[in-house]
C-alpha positions as CSV (number, residue, x, y, z in Angstrom):
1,X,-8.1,-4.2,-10.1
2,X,-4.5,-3.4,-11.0
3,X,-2.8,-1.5,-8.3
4,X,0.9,-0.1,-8.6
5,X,2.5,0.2,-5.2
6,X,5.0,1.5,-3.7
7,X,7.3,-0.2,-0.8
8,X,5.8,1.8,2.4
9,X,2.1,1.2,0.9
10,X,2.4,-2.9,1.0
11,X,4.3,-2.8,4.4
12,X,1.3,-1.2,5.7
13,X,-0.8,-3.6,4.4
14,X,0.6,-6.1,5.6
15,X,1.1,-4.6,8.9
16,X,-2.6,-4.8,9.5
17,X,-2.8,-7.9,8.0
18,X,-5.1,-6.9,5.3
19,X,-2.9,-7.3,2.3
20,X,-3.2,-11.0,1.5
21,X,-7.1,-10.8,2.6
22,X,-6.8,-8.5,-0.9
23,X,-5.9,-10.5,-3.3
24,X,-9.2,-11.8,-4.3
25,X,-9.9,-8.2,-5.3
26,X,-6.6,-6.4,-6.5
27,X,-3.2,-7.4,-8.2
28,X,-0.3,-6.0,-6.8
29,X,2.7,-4.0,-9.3
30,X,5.8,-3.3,-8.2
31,X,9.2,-2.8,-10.3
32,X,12.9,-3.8,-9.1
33,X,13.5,-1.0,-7.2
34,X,10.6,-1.3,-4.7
35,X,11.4,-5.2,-4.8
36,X,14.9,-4.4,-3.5
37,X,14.0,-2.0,-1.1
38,X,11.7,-4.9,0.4
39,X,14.7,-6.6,0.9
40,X,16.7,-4.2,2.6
41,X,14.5,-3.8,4.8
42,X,13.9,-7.7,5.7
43,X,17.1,-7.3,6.6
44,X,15.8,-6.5,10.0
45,X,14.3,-8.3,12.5
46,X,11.3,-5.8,14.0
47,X,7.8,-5.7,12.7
48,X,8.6,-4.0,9.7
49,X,11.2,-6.8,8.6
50,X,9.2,-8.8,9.2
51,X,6.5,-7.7,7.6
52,X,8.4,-6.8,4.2
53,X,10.0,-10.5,4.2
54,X,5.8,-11.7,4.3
55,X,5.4,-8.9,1.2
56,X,8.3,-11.1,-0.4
57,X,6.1,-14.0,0.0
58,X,3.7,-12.9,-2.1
59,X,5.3,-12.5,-5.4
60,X,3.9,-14.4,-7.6
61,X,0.7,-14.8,-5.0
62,X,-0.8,-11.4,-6.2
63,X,1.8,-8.7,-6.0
64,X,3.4,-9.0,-9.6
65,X,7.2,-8.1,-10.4
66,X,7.3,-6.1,-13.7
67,X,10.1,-4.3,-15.7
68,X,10.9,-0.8,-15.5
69,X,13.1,1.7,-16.1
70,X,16.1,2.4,-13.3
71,X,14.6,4.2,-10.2
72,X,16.2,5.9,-7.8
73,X,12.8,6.2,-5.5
74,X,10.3,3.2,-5.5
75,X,7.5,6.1,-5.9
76,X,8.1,6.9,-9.3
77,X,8.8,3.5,-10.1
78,X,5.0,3.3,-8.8
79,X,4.5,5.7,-11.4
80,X,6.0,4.8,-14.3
81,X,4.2,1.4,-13.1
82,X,0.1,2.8,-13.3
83,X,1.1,4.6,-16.7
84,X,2.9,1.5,-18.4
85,X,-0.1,-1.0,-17.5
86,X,-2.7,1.6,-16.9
87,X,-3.6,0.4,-13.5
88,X,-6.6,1.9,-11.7
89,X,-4.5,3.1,-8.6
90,X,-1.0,3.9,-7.4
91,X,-1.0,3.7,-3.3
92,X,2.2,5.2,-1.7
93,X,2.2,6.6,1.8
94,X,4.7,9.2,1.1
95,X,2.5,12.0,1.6
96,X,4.7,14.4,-0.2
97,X,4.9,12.8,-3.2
98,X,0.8,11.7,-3.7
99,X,0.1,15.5,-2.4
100,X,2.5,16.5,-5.6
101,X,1.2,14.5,-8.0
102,X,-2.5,15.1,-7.4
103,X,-4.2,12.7,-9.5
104,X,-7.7,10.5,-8.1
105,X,-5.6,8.0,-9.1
106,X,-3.0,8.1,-6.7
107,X,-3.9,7.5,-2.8
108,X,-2.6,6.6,0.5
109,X,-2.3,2.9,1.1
110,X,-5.5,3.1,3.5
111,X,-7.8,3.6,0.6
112,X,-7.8,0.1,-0.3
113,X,-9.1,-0.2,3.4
114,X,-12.1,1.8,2.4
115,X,-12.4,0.1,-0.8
116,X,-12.4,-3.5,0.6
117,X,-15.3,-1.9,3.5
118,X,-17.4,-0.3,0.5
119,X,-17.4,-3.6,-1.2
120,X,-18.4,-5.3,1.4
121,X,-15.4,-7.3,2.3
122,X,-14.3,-6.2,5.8
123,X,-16.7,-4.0,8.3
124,X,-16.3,-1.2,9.1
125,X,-15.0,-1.9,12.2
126,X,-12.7,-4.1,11.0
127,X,-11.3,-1.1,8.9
128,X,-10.8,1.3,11.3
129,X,-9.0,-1.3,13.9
130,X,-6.7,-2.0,10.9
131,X,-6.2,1.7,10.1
132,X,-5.0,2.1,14.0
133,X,-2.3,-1.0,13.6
134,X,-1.0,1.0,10.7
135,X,-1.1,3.8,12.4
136,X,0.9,2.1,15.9
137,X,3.2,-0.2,13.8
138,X,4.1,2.2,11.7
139,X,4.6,4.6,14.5
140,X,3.0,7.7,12.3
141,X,1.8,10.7,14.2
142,X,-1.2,11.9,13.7
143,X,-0.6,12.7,9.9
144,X,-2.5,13.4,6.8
145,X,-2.9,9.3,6.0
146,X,-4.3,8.7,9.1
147,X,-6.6,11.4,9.7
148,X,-7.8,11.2,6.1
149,X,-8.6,7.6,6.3
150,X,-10.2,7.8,9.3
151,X,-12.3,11.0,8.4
152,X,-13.5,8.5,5.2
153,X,-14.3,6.1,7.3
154,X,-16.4,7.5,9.8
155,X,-18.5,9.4,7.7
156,X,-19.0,6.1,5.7
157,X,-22.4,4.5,6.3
């Protein structure tokens, strides 16, 4: 599945280490913009340096660099991304912007959590302990991506 993303969406990924685990099932887009915003932030030496420096690692390995026009926000690069190769999904976790938008196209970077479950690919419980390290190493209160993923989740049999 072709997924456009956005820089906060594949830091949380990776932050709960399901990201590379998903490249048997989707192919990552991203643009310049959200490629140079990975590397400001590897810049830094906490978990989410860290964890943008291992999103680095992966061009090429399933997360795909493609042309775009200039962006000044990695979001609408996303964007221009899902229209320009008609991808299946854009994942952001800028709630703003995917509560704007408002397209079942566009999600929160936890719905590939739900996906990967649904298919069979991680348990359910495996899918909710990633949700909470997103959730802790990404230091988000209890927000809209969170409580929505979980709600999804739970319900889920």
């Amino acid at each position: 599945m072709k997924v456009a993303a956005d820089t906060g969406a594949l830091v949380s990924l990776q932050l709960c280490g399901i990201l590379e685990k998903s490249f048997e099932h989707f192919t990552y887009y991203i643009g310049k913009r959200i490629k140079e915003e990975l590397e400001e932030l590897s810049r830094y030496d906490d978990e989410i340096g860290i964890a943008a420096r291992e999103v680095l690692s992966f061009i090429g390995k399933g997360i795909e660099v493609v042309e775009t026009g200039e962006h000044e926000e990695g979001e609408y690069e996303a964007l221009e991304i899902l229209n320009k190769l008609n991808a299946q999904l854009l994942i952001s976790d800028d709630i703003k912007f995917v509560k704007k938008l408002q397209d079942e196209r566009v999600s929160f970077s936890t719905i590939i959590l739900f996906i990967l479950h649904k298919a069979g690919v991680i348990t359910k419980e495996d899918a909710l302990n990633a949700l909470d390290l997103i959730f802790e190493r990404r230091k988000w209160s209890e927000n809209l991506i969170y409580i929505t993923a979980r709600a999804m989740l739970e319900k889920d049999e």
